[in-house]
C-alpha positions as CSV (number, residue, x, y, z in Angstrom):
1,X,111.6,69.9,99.2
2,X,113.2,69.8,102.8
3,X,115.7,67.0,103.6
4,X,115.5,67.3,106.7
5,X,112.6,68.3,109.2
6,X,112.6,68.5,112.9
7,X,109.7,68.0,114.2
8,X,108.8,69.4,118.4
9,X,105.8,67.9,119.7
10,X,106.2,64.4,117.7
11,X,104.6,62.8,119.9
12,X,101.0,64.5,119.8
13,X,98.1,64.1,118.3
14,X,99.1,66.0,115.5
15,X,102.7,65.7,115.8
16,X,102.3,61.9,115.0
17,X,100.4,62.4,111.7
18,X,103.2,64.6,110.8
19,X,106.1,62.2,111.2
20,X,103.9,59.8,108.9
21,X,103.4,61.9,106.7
22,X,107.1,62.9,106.1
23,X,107.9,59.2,106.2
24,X,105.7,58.5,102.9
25,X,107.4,61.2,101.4
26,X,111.1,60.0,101.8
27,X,111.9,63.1,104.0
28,X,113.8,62.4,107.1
29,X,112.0,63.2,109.9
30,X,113.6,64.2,113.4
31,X,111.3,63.7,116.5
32,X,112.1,66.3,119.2
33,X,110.2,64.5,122.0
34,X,109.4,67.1,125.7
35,X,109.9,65.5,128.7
36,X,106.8,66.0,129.3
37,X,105.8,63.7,126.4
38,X,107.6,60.8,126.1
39,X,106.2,57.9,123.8
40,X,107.0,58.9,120.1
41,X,107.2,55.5,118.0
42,X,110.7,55.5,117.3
43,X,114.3,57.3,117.6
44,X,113.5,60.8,118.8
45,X,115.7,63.7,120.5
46,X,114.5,64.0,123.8
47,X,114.7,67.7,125.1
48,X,113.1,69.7,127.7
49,X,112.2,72.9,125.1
50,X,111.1,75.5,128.0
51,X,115.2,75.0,128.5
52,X,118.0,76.8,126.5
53,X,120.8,74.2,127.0
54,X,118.5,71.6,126.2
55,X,116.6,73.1,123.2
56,X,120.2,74.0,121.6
57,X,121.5,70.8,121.9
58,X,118.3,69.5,120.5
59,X,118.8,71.8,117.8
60,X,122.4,71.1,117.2
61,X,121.7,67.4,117.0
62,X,119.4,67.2,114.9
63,X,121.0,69.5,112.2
64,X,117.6,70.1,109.9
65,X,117.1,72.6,107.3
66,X,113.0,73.1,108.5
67,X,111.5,73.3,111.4
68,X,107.8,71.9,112.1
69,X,106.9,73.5,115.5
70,X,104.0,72.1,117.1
71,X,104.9,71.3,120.9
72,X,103.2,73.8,123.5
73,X,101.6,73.9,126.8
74,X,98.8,70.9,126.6
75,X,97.1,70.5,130.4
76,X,93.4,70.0,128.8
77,X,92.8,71.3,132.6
78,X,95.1,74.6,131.8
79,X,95.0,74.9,128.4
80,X,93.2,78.3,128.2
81,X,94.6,80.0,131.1
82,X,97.6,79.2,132.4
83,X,100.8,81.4,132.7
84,X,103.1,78.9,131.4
85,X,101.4,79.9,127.7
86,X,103.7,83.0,127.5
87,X,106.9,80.6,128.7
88,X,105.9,78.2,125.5
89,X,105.7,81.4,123.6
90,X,109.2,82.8,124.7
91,X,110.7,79.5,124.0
92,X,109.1,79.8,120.9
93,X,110.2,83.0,119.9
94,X,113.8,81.3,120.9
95,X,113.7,78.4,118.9
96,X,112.8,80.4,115.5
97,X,116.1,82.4,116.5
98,X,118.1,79.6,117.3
99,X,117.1,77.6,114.4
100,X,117.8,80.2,112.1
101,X,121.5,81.3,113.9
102,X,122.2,77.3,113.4
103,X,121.6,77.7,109.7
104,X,117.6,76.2,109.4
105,X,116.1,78.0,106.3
106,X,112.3,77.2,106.3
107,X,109.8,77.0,109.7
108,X,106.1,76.0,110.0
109,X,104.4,76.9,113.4
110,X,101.6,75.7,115.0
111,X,98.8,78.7,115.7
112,X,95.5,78.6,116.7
113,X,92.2,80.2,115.7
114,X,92.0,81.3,119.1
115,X,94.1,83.7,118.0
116,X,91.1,85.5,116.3
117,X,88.5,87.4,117.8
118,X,85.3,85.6,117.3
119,X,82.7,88.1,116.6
120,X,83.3,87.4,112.7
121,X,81.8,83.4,112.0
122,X,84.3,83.5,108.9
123,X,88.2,84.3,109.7
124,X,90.6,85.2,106.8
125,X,94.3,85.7,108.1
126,X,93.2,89.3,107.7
127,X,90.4,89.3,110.6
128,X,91.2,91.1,113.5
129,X,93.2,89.4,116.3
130,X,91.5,89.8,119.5
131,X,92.0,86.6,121.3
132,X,89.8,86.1,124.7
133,X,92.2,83.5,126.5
134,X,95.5,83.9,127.1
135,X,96.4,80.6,125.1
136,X,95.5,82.8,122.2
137,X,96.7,85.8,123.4
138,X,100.4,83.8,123.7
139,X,100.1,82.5,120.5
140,X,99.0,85.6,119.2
141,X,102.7,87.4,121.0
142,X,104.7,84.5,119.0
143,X,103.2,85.0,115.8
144,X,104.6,88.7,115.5
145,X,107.5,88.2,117.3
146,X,108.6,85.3,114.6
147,X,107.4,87.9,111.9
148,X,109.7,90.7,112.9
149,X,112.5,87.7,113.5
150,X,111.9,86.3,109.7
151,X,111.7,89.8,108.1
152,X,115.4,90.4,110.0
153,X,117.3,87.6,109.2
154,X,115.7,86.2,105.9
155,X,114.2,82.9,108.1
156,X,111.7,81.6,105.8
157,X,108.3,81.3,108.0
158,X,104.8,80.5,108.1
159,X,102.2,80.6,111.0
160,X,99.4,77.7,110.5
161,X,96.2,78.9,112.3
162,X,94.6,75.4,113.7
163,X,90.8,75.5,113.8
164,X,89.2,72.0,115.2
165,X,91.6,68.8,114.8
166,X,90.0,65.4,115.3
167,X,91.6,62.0,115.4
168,X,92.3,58.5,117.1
169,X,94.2,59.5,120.4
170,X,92.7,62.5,121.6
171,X,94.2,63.6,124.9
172,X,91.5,63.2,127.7
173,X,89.8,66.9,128.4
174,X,88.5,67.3,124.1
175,X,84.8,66.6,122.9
176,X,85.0,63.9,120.8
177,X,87.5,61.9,122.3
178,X,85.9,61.9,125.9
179,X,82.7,61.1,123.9
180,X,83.8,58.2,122.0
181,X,85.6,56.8,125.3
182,X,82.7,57.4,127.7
183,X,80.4,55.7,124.9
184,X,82.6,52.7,124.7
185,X,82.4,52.3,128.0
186,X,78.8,52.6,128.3
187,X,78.7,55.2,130.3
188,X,76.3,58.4,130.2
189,X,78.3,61.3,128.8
190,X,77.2,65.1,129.7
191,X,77.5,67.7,126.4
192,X,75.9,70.8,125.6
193,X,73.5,71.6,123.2
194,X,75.6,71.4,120.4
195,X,73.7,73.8,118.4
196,X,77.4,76.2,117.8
197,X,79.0,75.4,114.4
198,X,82.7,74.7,114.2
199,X,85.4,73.6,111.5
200,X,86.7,70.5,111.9
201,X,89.3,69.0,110.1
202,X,90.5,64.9,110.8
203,X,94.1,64.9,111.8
204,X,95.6,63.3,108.8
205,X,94.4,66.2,106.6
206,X,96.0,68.7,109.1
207,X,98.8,67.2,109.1
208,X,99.1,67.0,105.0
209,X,97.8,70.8,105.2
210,X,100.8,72.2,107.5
211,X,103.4,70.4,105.5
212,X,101.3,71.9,101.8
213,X,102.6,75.2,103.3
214,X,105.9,73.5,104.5
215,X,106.7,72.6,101.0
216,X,105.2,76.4,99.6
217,X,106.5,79.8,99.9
218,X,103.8,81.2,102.2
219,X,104.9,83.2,104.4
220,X,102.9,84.5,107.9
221,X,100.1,83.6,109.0
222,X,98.2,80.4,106.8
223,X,94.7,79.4,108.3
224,X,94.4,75.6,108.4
225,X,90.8,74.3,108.3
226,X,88.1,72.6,106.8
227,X,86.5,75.5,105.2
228,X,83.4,74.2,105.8
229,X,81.7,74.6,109.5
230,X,79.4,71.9,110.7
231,X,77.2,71.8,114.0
232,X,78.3,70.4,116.9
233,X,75.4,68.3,117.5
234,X,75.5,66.5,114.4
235,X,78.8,65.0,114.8
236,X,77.3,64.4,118.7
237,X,75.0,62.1,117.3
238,X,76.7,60.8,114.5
239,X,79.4,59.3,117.4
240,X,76.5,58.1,119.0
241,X,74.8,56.3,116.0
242,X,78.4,54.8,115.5
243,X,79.1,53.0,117.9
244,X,75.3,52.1,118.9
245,X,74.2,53.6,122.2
246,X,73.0,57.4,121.0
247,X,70.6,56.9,124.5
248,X,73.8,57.8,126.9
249,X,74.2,61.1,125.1
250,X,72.8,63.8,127.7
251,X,73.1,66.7,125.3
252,X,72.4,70.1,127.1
253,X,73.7,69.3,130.4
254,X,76.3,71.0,130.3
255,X,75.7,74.7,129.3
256,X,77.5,76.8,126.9
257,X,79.3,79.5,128.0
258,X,77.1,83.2,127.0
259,X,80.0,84.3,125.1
260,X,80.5,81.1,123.1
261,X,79.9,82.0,119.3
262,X,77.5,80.9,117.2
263,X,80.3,79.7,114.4
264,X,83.8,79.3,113.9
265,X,84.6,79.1,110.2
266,X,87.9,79.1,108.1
267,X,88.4,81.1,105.3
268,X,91.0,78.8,103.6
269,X,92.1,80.7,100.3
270,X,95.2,80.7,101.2
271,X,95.6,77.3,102.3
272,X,94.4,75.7,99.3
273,X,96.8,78.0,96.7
274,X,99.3,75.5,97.7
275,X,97.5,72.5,96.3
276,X,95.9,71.2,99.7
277,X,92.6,69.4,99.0
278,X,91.0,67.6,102.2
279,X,90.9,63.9,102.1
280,X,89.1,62.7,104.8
281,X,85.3,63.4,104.9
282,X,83.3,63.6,108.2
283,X,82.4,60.6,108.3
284,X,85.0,58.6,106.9
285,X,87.3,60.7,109.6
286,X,84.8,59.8,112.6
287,X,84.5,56.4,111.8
288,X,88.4,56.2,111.4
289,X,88.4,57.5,115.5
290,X,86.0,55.6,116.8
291,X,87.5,52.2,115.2
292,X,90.8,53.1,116.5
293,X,89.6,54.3,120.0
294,X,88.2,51.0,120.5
295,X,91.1,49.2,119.4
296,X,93.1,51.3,121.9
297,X,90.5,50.4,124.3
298,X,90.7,46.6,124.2
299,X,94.7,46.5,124.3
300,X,94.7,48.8,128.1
């Protein structure tokens, strides 16, 4: 078991579940904090990881022997399209290097099912990569290039593919914590039909899934899902009928894009031959948001 685990993007929604869970493992956790996200819970390395200097020197400091990667471009507004994706996957691509030249022996990094082409409902790490933004497409370039790295210099690697996280603290800009907000606040919220499927896994489980394959000797690409896809407009209304006002729900206002597929699925094989099980059921995990939501709501 790693000793030491640096941690980039500690202070994200996933990023945060992470450092817990290292904590309740005894594993020393190091919090690389961007300046773009300040607000981690305790000590962290601050570092600007777009920048060499700064990204060696975080690397230097915090002297791990893994590497959690999870930071990236984040602008809900952005996310999909913008140019900076291919910086993040270049700095990437650095880090893995850097990490490895420093000594670091074992790397989890964050991926995306976006990376997949979504004409097949269930994706294996097999399916063909054919990604439709360039947020996939730039994960999709980092992926290989860390590949080609690990095969060369013996860095031990895995790629976790990231299908639908949920949790308390949602970033404004994602379904269900714009839903659970506007709800709170009484206010009419605008959705689609919710009639696509999609695999959603609660945050705490995602996090215990990436550090599964941390602790394994996967290597490349690791999907990280529910295995199970569920319709979007059930968890719709179930928000709705938890926190009592299922009336300000305007489901179908907002119209799905034509392309947008019918269901996004995980194959997760792979995931669970290292033990993984989920913890967190639906509901259990959507209750858990919305109570926390609202407690984040009544301390602003």
């Amino acid at each position: 078991m790693a000793e030491r685990v640096l941690v980039t993007g500690a202070s994200g929604l996933i990023g945060r579940a992470v450092v817990r869970g290292l904590r309740a493992t005894g594993v020393c956790a190091i919090e690389v904090v961007s300046i773009e996200r300040p607000g981690a819970e305790s000590e962290t390395i601050v570092a600007d990881l777009l920048e060499t200097a700064s990204r060696r020197k975080a690397l230097e400091q915090a002297n791990a022997d893994c590497l959690l990667h999870l930071a990236w471009h984040s602008d809900p507004k952005s996310r999909w399209t913008s140019p900076e994706n291919f910086a993040w996957a270049q700095a990437t691509i650095d880090l893995a290097s850097e990490f490895r030249i420093l000594g670091g022996e074992r790397a989890i990094f964050a991926g995306s099912c976006a990376e997949y082409g979504w004409q097949v409902s269930k994706l294996s790490e097999k399916s063909p990569l054919t990604p439709q933004t360039v947020y996939g497409q730039s994960k999709v370039i980092a992926c290989r290039e860390i590949e080609r790295l690990s095969e060369l210099t013996g860095l031990s690697s895995a790629w976790g593919r990231i299908f639908f996280c949920y949790g308390p603290g949602e970033p404004k800009g994602r379904l269900l914590g714009d839903l659970i907000r506007g709800l709170l606040e009484k206010k009419t919220v605008a959705c689609t039909d919710g009639e696509q499927s999609r695999d959603f896994l609660y945050v705490d489980d995602v996090a215990t899934a990436l550090l599964s394959v941390l602790s394994s000797r996967l290597n490349g690409p690791v999907n990280i899902g529910s295995g199970s896809a569920i319709k979007v407009r059930e968890i719709i209304e179930t928000v709705g009928d938890l926190i009592g006002h299922p009336e300000l729900i305007d489901r179908g206002r907002i119209q799905r894009p034509v392309d947008d597929p019918d269901c996004i699925e995980a194959d997760v094989t792979l995931l669970k031959s290292t033990g993984f099980t989920t913890k967190w059921g639906l509901m259990d995990g959507l209750r858990k948001t919305v109570d926390e939501t609202a407690r984040s709501l009544q301390a602003e």
